[in-house]
Each structure stands twice: as structure tokens, then as C-alpha cells.
C-alpha positions as CSV (number, residue, x, y, z in Angstrom):
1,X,109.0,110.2,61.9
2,X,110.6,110.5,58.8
3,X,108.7,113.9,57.9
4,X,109.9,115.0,60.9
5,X,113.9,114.1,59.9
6,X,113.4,115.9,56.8
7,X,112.0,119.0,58.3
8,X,115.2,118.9,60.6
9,X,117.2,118.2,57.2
10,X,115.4,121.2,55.5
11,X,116.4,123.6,58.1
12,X,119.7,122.3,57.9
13,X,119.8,122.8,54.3
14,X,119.1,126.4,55.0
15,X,122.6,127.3,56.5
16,X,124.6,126.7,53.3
17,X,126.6,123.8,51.7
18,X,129.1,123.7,54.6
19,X,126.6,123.4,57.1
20,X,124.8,121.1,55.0
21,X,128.4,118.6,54.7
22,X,129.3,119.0,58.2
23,X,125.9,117.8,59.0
24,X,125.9,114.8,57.1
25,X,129.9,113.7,58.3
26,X,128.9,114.5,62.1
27,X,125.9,112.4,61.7
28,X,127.5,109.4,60.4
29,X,129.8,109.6,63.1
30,X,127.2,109.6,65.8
31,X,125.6,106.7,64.3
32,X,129.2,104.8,64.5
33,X,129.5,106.3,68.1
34,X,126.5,105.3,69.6
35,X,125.1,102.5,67.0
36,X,126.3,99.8,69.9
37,X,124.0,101.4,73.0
38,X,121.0,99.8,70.3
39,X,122.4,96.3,71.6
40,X,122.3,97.3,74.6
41,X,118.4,98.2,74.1
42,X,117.9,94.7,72.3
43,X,119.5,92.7,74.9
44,X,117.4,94.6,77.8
45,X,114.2,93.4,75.8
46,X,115.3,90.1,76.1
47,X,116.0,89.8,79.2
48,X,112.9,91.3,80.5
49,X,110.6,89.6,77.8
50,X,111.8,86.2,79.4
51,X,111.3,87.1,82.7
52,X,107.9,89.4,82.2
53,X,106.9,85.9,80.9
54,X,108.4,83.6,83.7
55,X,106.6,86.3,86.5
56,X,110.2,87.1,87.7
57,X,109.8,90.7,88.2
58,X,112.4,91.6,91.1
59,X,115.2,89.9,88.2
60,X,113.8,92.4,86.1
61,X,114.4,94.8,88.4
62,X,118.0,94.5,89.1
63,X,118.4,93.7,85.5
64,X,117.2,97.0,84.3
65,X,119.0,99.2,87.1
66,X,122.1,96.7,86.0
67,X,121.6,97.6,82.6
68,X,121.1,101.3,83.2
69,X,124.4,101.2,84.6
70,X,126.3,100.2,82.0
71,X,124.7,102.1,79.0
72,X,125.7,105.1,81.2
73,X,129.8,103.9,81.8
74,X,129.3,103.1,78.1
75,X,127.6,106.4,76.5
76,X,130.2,108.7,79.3
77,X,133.1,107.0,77.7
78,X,132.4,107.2,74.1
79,X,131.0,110.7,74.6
80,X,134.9,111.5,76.2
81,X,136.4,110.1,73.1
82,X,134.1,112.2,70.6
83,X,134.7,115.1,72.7
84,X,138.7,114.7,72.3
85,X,139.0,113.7,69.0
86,X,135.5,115.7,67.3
87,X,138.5,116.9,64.4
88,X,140.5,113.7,63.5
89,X,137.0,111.6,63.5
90,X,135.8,114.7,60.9
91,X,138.8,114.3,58.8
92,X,138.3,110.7,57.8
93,X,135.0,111.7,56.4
94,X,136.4,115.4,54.7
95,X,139.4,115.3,53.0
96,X,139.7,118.8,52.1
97,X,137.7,121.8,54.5
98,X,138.9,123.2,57.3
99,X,135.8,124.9,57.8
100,X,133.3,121.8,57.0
101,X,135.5,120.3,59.6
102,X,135.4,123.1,62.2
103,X,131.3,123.0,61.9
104,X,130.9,119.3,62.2
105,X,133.2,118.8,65.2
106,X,130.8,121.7,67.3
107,X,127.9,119.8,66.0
108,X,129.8,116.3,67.6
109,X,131.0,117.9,70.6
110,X,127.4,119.8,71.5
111,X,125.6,116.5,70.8
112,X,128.1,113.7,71.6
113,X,129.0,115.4,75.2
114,X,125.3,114.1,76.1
115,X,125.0,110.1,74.6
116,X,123.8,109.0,77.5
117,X,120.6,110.4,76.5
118,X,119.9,108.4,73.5
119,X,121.5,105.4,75.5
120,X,118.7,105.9,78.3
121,X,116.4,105.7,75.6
122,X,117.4,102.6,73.7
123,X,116.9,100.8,76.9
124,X,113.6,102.3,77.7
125,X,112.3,101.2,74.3
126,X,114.2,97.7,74.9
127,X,111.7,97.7,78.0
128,X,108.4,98.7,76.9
129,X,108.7,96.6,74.1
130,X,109.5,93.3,76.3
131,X,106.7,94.1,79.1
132,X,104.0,94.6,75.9
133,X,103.7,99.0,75.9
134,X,105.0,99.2,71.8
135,X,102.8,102.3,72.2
136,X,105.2,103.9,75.0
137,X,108.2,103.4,72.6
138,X,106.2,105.6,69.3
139,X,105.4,108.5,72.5
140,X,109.0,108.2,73.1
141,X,110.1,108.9,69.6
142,X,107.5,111.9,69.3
143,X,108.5,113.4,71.9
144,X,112.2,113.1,71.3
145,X,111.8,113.6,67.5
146,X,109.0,116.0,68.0
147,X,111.3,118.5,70.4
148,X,114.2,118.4,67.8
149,X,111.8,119.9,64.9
150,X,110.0,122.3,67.4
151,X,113.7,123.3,69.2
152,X,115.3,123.5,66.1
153,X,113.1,125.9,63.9
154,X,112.8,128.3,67.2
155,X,115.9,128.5,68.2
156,X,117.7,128.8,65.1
157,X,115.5,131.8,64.2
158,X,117.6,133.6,67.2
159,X,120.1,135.0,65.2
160,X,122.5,134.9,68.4
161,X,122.4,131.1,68.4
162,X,121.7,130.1,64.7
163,X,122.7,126.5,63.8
164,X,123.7,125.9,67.0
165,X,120.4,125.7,68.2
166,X,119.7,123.0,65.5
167,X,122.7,121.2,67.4
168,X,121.2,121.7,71.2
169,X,117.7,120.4,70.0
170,X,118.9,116.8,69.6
171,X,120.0,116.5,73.5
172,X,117.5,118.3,75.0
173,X,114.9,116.0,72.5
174,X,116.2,113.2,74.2
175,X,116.2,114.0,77.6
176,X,112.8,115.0,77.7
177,X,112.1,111.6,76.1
178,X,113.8,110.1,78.8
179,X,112.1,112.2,81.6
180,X,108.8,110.8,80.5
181,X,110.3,107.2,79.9
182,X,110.8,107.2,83.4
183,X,108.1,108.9,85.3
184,X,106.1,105.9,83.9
185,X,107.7,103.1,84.7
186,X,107.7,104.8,88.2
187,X,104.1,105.3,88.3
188,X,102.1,102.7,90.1
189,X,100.4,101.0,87.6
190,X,99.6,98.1,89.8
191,X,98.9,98.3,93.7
192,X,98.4,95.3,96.2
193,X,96.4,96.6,99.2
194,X,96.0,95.0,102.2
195,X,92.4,94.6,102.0
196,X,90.4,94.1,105.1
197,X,86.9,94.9,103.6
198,X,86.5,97.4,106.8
199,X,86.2,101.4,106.4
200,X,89.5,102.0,105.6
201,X,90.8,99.7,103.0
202,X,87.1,100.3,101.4
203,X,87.5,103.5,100.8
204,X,91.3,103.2,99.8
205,X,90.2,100.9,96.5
206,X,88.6,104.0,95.0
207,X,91.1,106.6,96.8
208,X,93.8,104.7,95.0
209,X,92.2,104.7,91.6
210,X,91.3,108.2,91.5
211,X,94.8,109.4,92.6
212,X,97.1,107.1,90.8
213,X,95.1,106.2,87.9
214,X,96.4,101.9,89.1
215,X,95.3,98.9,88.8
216,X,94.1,97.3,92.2
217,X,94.8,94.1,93.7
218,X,93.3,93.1,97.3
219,X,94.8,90.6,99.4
220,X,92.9,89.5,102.7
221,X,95.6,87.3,105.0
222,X,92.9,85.1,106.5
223,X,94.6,84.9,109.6
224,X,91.4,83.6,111.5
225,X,88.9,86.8,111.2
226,X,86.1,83.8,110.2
227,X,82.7,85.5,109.2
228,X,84.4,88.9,108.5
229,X,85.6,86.9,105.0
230,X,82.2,86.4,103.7
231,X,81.5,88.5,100.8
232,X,84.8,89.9,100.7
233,X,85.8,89.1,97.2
234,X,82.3,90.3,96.1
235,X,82.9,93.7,97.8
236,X,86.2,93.8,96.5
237,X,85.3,93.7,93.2
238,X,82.8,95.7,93.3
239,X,84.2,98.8,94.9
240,X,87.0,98.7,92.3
241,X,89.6,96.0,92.7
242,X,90.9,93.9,89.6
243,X,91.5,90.9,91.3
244,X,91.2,89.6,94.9
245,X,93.5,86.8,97.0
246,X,92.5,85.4,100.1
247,X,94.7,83.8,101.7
248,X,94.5,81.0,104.2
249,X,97.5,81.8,106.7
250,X,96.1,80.6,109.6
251,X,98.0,77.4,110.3
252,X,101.4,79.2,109.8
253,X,99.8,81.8,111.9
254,X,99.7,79.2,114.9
255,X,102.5,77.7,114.4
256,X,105.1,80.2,113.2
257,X,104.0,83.2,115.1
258,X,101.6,82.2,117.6
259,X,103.1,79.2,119.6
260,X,106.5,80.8,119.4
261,X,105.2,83.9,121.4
262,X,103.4,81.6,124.0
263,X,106.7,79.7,124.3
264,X,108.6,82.8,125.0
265,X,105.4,84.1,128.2
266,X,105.8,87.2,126.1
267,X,102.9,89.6,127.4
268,X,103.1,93.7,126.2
269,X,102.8,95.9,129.4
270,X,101.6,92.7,131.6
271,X,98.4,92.4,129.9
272,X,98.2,92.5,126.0
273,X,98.8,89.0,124.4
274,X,100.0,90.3,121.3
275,X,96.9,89.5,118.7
276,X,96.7,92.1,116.2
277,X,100.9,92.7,117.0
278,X,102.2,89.0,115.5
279,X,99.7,89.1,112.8
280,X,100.9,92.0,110.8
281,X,104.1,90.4,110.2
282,X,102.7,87.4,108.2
283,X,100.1,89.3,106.4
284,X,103.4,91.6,105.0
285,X,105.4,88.6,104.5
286,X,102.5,87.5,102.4
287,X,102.0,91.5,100.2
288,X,105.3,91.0,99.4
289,X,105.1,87.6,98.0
290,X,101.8,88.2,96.0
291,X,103.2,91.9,95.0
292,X,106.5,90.4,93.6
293,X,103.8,88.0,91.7
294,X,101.9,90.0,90.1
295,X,104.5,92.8,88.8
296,X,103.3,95.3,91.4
297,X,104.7,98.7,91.6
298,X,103.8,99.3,95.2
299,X,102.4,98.2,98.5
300,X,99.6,99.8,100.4
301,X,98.2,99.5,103.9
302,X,95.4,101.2,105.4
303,X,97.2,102.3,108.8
304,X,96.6,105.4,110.3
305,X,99.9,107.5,111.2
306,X,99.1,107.3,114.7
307,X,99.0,103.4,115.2
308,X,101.6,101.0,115.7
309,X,100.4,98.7,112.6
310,X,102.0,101.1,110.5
311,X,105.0,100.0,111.4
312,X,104.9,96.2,111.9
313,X,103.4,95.9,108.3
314,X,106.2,98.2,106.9
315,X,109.1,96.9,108.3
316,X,107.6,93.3,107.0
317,X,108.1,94.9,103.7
318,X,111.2,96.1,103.9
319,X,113.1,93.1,105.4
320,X,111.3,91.2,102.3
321,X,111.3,93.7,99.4
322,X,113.4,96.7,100.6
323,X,113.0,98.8,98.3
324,X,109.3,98.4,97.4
325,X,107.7,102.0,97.5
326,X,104.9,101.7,100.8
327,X,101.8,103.8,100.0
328,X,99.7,104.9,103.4
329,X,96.4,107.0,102.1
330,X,96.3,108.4,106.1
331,X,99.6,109.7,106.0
332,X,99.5,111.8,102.5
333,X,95.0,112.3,102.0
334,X,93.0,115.2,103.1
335,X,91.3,112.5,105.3
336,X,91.0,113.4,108.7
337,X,88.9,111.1,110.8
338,X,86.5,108.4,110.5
339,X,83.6,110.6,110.6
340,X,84.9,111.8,107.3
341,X,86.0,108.5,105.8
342,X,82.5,107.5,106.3
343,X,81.1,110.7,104.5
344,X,83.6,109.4,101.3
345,X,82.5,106.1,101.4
346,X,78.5,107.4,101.1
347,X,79.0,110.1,98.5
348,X,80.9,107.1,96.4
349,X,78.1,104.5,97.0
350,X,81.0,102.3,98.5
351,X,79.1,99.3,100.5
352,X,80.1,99.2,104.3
353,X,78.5,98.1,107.3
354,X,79.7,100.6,109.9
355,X,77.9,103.4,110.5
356,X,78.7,106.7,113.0
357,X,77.0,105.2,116.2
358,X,79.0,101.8,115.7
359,X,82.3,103.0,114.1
360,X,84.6,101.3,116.7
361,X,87.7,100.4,115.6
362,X,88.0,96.6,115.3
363,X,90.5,93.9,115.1
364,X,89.8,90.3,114.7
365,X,91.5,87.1,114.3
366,X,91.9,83.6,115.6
367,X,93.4,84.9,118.3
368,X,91.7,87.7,119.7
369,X,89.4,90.8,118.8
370,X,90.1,94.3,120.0
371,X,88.0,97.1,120.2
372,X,89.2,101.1,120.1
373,X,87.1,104.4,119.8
374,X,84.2,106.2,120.7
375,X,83.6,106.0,124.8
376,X,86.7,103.6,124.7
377,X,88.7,107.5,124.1
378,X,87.8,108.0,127.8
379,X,89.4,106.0,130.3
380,X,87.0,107.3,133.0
381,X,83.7,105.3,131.1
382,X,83.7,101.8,131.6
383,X,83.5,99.4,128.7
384,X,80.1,98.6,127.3
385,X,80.6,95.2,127.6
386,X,77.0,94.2,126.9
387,X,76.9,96.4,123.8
388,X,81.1,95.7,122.8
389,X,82.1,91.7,123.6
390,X,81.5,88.9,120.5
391,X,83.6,86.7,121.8
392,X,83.1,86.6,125.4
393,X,80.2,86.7,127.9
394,X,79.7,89.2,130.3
395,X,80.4,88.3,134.0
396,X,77.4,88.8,134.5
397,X,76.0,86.3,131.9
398,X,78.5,83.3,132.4
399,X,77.2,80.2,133.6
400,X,77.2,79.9,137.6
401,X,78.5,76.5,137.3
402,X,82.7,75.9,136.8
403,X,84.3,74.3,133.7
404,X,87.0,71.9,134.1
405,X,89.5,71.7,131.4
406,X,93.0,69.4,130.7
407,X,95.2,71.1,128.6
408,X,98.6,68.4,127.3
409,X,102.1,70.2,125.9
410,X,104.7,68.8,124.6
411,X,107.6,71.1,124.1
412,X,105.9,74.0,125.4
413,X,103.1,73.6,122.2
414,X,99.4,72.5,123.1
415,X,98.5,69.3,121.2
416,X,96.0,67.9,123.1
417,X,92.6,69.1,124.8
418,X,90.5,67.0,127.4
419,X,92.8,64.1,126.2
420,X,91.7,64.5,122.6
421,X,94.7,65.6,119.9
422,X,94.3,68.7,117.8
423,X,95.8,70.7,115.5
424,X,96.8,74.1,117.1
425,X,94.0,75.9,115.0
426,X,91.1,73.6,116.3
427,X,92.4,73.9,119.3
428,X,92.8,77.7,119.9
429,X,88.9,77.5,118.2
430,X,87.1,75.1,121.1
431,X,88.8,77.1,123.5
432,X,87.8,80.6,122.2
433,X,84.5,78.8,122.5
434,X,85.5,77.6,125.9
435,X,86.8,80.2,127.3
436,X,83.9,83.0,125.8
437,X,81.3,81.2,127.7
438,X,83.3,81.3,131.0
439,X,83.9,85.6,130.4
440,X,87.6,84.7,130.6
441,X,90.2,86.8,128.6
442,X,88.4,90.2,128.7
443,X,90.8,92.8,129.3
444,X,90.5,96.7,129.4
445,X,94.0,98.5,129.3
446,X,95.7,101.5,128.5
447,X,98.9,100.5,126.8
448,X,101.7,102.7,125.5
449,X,101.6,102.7,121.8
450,X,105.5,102.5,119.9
451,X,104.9,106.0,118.5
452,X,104.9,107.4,121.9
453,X,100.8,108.0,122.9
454,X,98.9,106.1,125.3
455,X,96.0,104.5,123.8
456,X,92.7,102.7,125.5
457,X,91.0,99.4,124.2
458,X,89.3,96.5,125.2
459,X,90.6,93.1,123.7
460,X,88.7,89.6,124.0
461,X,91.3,86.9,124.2
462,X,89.6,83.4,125.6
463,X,91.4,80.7,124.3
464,X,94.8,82.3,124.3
465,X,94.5,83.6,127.9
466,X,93.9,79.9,129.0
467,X,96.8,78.6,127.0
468,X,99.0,81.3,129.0
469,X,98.1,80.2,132.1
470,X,98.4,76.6,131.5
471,X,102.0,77.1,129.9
472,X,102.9,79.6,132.5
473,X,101.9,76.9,135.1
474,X,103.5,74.2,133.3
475,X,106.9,76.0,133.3
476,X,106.9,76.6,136.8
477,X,106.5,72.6,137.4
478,X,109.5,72.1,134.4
479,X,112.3,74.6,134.4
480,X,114.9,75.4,137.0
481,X,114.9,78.6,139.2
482,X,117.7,80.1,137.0
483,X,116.3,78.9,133.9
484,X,112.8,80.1,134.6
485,X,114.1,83.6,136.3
486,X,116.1,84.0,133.1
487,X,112.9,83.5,130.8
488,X,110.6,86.1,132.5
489,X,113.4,88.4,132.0
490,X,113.6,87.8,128.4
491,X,109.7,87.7,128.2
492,X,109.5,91.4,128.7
493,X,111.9,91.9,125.6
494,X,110.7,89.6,123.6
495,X,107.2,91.4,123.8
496,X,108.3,94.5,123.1
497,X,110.3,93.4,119.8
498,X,107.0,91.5,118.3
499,X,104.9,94.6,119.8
500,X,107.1,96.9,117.8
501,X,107.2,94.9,114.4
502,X,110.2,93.5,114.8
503,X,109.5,90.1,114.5
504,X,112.0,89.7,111.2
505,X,114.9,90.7,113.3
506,X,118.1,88.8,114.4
507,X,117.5,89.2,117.6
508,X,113.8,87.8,117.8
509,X,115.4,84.9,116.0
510,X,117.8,84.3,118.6
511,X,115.3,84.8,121.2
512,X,113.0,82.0,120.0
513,X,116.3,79.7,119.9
514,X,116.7,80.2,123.7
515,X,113.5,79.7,124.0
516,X,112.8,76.8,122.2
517,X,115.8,75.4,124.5
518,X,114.1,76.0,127.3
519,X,111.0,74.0,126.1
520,X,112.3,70.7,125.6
521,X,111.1,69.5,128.9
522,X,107.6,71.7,129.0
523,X,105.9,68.4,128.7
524,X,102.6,67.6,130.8
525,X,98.8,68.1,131.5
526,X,97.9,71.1,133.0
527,X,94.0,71.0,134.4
528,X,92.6,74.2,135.2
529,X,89.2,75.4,136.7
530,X,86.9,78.0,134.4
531,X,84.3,80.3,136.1
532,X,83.2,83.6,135.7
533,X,86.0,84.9,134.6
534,X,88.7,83.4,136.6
535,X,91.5,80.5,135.5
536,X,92.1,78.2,138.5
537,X,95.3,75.5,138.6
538,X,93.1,72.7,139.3
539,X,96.5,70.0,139.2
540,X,99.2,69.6,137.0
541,X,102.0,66.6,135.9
542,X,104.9,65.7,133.8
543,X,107.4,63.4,133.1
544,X,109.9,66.3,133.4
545,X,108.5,67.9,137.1
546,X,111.2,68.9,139.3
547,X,109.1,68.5,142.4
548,X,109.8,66.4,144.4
549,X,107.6,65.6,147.5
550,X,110.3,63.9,148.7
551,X,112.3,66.8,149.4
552,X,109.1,69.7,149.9
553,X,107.5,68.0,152.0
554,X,106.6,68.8,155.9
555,X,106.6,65.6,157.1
556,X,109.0,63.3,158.3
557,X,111.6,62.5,155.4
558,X,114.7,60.3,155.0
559,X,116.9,62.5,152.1
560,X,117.2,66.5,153.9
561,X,119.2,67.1,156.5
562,X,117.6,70.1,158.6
563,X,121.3,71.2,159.9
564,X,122.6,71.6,156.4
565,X,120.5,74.5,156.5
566,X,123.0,76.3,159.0
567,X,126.0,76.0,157.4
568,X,124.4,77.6,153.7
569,X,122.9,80.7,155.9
570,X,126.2,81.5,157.0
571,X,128.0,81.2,153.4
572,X,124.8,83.0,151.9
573,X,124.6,85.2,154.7
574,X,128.1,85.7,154.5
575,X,128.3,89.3,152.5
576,X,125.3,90.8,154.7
577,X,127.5,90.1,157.9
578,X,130.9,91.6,156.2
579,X,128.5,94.7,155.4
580,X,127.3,95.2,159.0
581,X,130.4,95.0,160.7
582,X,131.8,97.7,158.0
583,X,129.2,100.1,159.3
584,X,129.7,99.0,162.7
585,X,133.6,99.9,162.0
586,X,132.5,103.3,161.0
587,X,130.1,104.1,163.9
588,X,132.9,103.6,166.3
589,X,135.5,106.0,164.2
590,X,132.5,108.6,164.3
591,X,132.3,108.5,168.1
């Protein structure tokens, strides 16, 4: 470093005692000028040294843009005061030179005009220092330092530019040191994938190492998937990733996102219960959380640009970390299908299961487990159901005999089966069990996907099928016409906002308040009949029943008065008469 200033000195030496005096007045001044950016430097280090330590790395964040700020009000300022007054700030330095003076104030106003280029880098020392990169800080100075000596020598051999080219190497020094200062701490250093252990994410361990050169962390949101988590963090590690979380989600996933859904009816397109849809929030909510933990410099997702996951995981991300850079391998690699992803994962040795013949396209959790690809592509095939189902029986294999079931809510939330209290994941788990043996919740469909294709799958839903009958029954014992008419309506919404991954948005918020009004008497047993596929209402009772036998029934009864009947027809009838005597009106005016 200090060879390097006296090789800069040496050349400056070169032009002459004048040269050589304005050089050493203009420098003092641009130490004076920009000596207090250094504090600002120091006190970034600080800052982000404390909260590097304490894991706080979104304070860090706003700190440093904060910071960047006002080094750069700062350096613009001082470099408009320098610029003004380049002549008077020479003078108190040379008493006597008009021409010392002349030289040093071009030198100040080539090199002060651009101070927020050493202030820039004073803060990105200030930084690596505090996160523990000292080595980033000595690149910085070579390259800044390095440019001036190289700069300097060539351009001042121009004989067009001369010493002025000594002058224009200091800036230009400093911006390139900047420029790299930058790029880096915009790299991705550190990536947390949403890790699945399944084709995709296995392959996008290694993709992301050999493109971005990061650091890899896998999360798995256990969000019910069951065996699919053995081995995971083994695999994991082994295909490339630093460190692996698996996280249990799956009572949150019942209670925060699950039950609120089967409160509101909400079905997609009249038959999809939502599984994979209300999942992906959750699992985002959670990236974010362990992204911000760890100091990561991005997200990553292995959605394909064609799906609809893409989306719900993404806007997760932005409503928790807006302005966390997403990475999505299928959107930006020379990947092109599944066939090809496979072909990857072989010539890299990377362990998966799947192979061509069984490369459906699977999705499993507490919930449910869908199915996509291969003869599913053709709606004219039927489903291989003996070859595709894990959940379910076939039809054809069900037992012959009927299962009988009793299913207690209170507040529209199952708590109890066959008179035995449960926790809502126990529960949704004996009746997956329940309900697989009894084929019920298989379901082939063609749905409309959000970004604007149709799309075929098969999705296995036995426990959560049976809860949406038995609430759907419940509610038709509980609520009031206008109260119930009024929920289907808002059912239909309501499916499309979780559908669409918009779970995190005001109005599903305000949704789930009406309907969480609406539960507060969807209280009861509800008893329903298994077989072969089919749910049967086998009898049903609350406290909160607004039937009244008393009033249905066809027998004699002491409380409705059959003649009352007359007089509503006519008020309700009322606008239908008005109507047909204004047509009559104009049938006679025709004739």
C-alpha cells in the first residue's frame, strides 16, 4: 500500500515543483474534507458487528441502506463546498502562488466533485470488517490503490491529458472499488431452499452451488408428508447442503390453515379441498423466518413456471420479507422437463428414488396426496388407481361391509371422534386411515390452474373429505337460511384467494372473521355412514339445531296456522302479479 502511494508520489514528483506543492496542499485538504465519512465507516462496523452477533440481520439491513444514505447527502455536500471554494481552501495552505494555487484547486475540483466514492468505500470496509471478511477490505484497497498507480502512469504519458490523468485516477480507483464492494455483498452467499428431498429440490442443492458458488441451507416444513422425512437430512447433506431444518408445522398447519378453510366450506372448482394450496403459505412463512436467521441472501423454491406453487410460496415471501431476492432454477436453467432433470441428477450421482416409468408428480401431506404427469396428461385415460392410490383403496378393494362414524364440533372445529377427544392432528390421521379403507376422498379433476392452463390430477383426500361432509351437514342443522346462503357465497371466494396464494391478504383475514362468526353455534355430532366410496348422513344433533319437529312436521300440530300461508303468498307473490298485469296492459295497447 504504501509502495503504491509513493509510486503515485514519484510520478507526481515528475511534473515540477508546482505540481509537486499543489499536490501536497490539495491533499491535505481532501483529508480535512472527507476525514469525517471514516466515522461514518467506524460507526457502520459497529452497528453491524452488534447485530451480526445478536442474528439480527434485517436491522442490518436497513441500517446499511440507512447509512448509505447519509454518507452520500454527506460526501454531495462537502464535494459542493470544495467545488465552490477549490481557491480560498488553496490559499490558507499557499501564501504566495498563483499558479501552485491554480493547479491544486483542478486537482480538488476533479477529485472532490466525486467524494462519495471514498465515502461508499469507508462504509463497505466498516461492513466487511463487522460481518468477519478483513480480507474483502485489503481487495478493496488493491483495487482502489492498485487503479490509481496503473491509471496514473498510463494516462499521464498521454501528453494531451498529462497530470490531469494523475488527478482522474483517484475517482475512477474508487469507484471500481466500490463496484466490486457491492457486487459481493449482493451475491448469494447463503441460500435457504425449500427442500423436499424429491427430483427437483435434489437437483437444485448442486444446481445452486455450481451457479452461485453459495452456501446451502435446506428447510423441509413437515407439514404431515410422514415417511417422505426419513433420510432427509442424510440426503441433504449429502447432495451438498450445509445444514438442514426440519420443521414440525403440522399442528399450526391444522389449526391455522386447515380448520379455518373447513370453517369457511371453501372447495376450488367444487372439488379440490385445497391440500398442497394452504400449505405453501406456512412453509414460506417459515423460509422467511429461518432465512432472516441464518443471514441468508436469498430464497429458493423448486416450482416450475407453469404451476400455481410458484406463486403461493412467493407471495409468502414478500408479505414477510419483501424485498428478499426469490431464486426459481425452472424459470432462469436450461432445464426443460423432468426427463432431463433426471438425466442431471444421474450424471451428478445425486440419490433419488424416482425413475422415468414412475416420475409422477407428487404432493403429500397430512391432508391429502396428489398425483400429476405421465397418463394423468390425458384426460381421455382413466387413472391407474391400482398402480397411483397410497392412501386410499380402490373401489374395488374396500371392504363390502359399511363403517359407521360420529364426528363432535364445537365451533365449527372437530374435537372429538367416536366420542373420544383429539387433537386435530390425530384426528385428521385415524380418519385418513378411516376413510382410505372405505375408497372415500379419491378425486380425478381437471381444474383451472391461476396462471391460466387447465391441468389434470388425481388427489386422495380421506379424512378431510369426511370432515367436509360432516361440517357441511352440521351447518345446514345450525345456521339460518340467510346466514348459510351468505356463507356458500363467500365459500367460492374464499377458495379462490387460498387457491391463489393469497392467504396473507386482508381480505382472507376478514373472511375468516365472518366466518368464525358464523361458527359459534356449529356445535353437535354428526354420524355418518362409510362404504365404498360414498359418505352417508346417518343422523345428526346440537344444542344449537334450528329444527324444530314442531313446526316441520306433517302431522297434526298445535303452533302453525295453515291459513297464514295465504296471506304471505299474496305479499310474496305480490311483484309476480304487478308484472303480469303490466304485460297484460301492453297486449291490449298492441291489439
Amino acid at each position: 500500500m504504501n509502495f503504491g502511494i509513493l509510486l503515485v508520489q514519484g510520478l507526481v514528483n515528475s511534473f515540477g515543483t508546482i505540481v509537486m506543492a499543489a499536490f501536497a496542499a490539495a491533499v491535505k485538504i481532501d483529508t480535512l474534507a472527507y476525514s469525517p465519512v471514516q466515522d461514518f465507516g467506524n460507526a457502520v462496523s459497529t452497528f453491524v458487528a452488534q447485530n451480526y452477533g445478536a442474528g439480527k440481520h434485517r436491522r442490518i439491513k436497513d441500517g446499511r441502506k440507512q447509512s448509505m444514505i447519509a454518507a452520500s447527502v454527506f460526501c454531495v455536500c462537502v464535494s459542493a463546498v470544495v467545488f465552490i471554494f477549490a481557491e480560498r481552501f488553496m490559499g490558507l495552505f499557499v501564501s504566495d502562488g498563483t499558479e501552485i494555487i491554480n493547479v491544486g484547486a483542478g486537482y480538488l475540483r476533479i477529485e472532490g466533485s466525486f467524494y462519495i466514492g471514498i465515502g461508499i468505500l469507508f462504509l463497505l470496509y466498516g461492513f466487511y470488517r463487522a460481518v468477519g471478511k478483513p480480507e474483502m477490505s485489503l481487495i478493496l484497497t488493491i483495487i482502489s490503490l492498485g487503479t490509481r498507480v496503473v491509471l496514473a502512469y498510463a494516462l499521464s504519458a498521454i501528453p494531451k491529458i498529462g497530470v490531469i490523468g494523475i488527478w482522474i485516477s483517484v475517482p475512477i480507483g474508487w469507484f471500481l472499488a466500490d463496484m466490486t464492494g457491492l457486487l459481493y455483498m449482493k451475491k448469494f452467499n447463503k441460500v435457504v431452499l425449500a427442500y423436499s428431498g424429491g427430483l427437483d429440490t435434489s437437483i437444485i442443492i448442486s444446481w445452486l452451488k455450481e451457479t452461485y458458488g453459495c452456501e446451502v441451507i435446506a428447510v423441509v416444513g413437515n407439514v404431515g408428508q410422514a415417511d417422505e422425512l426419513e433420510g432427509l437430512e442424510e440426503k441433504a447433506l449429502k447432495t451438498g447442503a450445509s445444514k438442514i431444518y426440519i420443521e414440525d408445522l403440522t399442528k399450526e398447519f391444522v389449526y391455522d390453515y386447515i380448520f379455518p378453510t373447513l370453517q369457511a366450506g371453501a372447495v376450488y372448482e367444487g372439488k379440490y379441498l385445497l391440500g398442497t394450496s394452504f400449505a405453501r403459505p406456512l412453509i414460506g412463512k417459515r423460509l422467511v423466518e429461518i432465512a432472516e436467521k441464518e443471514g441468508a441472501d436469498a430464497i429458493c423454491h423448486g416450482c416450475t413456471g407453469k404451476g400455481n406453487d410458484q406463486v403461493r410460496f412467493e407471495l409468502a415471501v414478500k408479505n414477510f420479507a419483501p424485498e428478499m431476492p426469490i431464486i426459481a432454477p425452472w424459470r432462469i436453467w436450461d432445464i426443460k422437463s423432468r426427463e432431463e432433470e433426471i438425466q442431471y441428477a444421474l450424471d451428478r450421482e445425486i440419490p433419488i428414488k424416482i425413475t422415468y416409468e414412475t416420475n409422477y408428480s407428487k404432493d403429500k401431506n397430512l391432508w391429502h396426496l396428489s398425483h400429476e404427469g405421465l397418463d394423468l396428461e390425458f384426460p381421455e385415460n382413466e387413472p391407474k388407481y391400482d398402480k397411483i392410490l397410497e392412501m386410499c383403496n380402490t373401489i374395488e378393494s374396500a371392504p363390502d361391509k359399511a363403517t359407521y362414524i360420529t364426528l363432535t364440533f364445537e365451533k365449527g372445529i372437530p374435537v372429538a371422534l367416536n366420542g373420544i377427544k383429539m387433537d386435530g392432528v390425530s384426528l385428521i390421521e385415524e380418519l385418513n386411515k378411516i376413510g382410505g379403507e372405505n375408497a372415500i376422498g379419491i378425486m380425478d379433476m381437471v381444474e383451472n390452474r391461476l396462471v391460466g392452463m387447465k391441468s389434470r390430477g388425481v388427489y386422495e383426500t380421506p379424512g378431510g373429505t369426511i370432515l367436509y361432509k360432516a361440517h357441511a351437514d352440521l351447518e345446514e342443522l345450525c345456521l339460518d337460511k340467510a346466514t348459510h346462503h351468505f356463507k356458500q357465497s363467500i365459500a367460492l371466494k374464499f377458495a379462490d384467494l387460498v387457491y391463489n396464494g393469497e392467504w396473507f391478504t386482508p381480505l382472507r383475514e376478514s373472511l375468516s372473521a365472518f366466518v368464525s362468526k358464523t361458527q359459534e353455534t356449529v356445535t353437535g355430532d354428526v354420524k355418518l355412514k362409510l362404504y365404498k366410496g360414498n359418505i352417508v348422513n346417518a343422523g345428526m344433533n346440537s344444542p344449537y339445531s334450528l329444527y324444530s319437529e314442531e313446526y316441520a312436521t306433517f302431522g297434526e300440530d298445535g303452533v302453525y296456522n295453515q291459513k297464514d300461508s295465504e296471506g304471505f303468498i299474496n305479499l310474496y307473490g305480490l311483484p309476480t302479479v304487478v308484472n303480469s298485469k303490466m304485460k297484460d296492459s301492453l297486449k291490449k295497447k298492441d291489439k
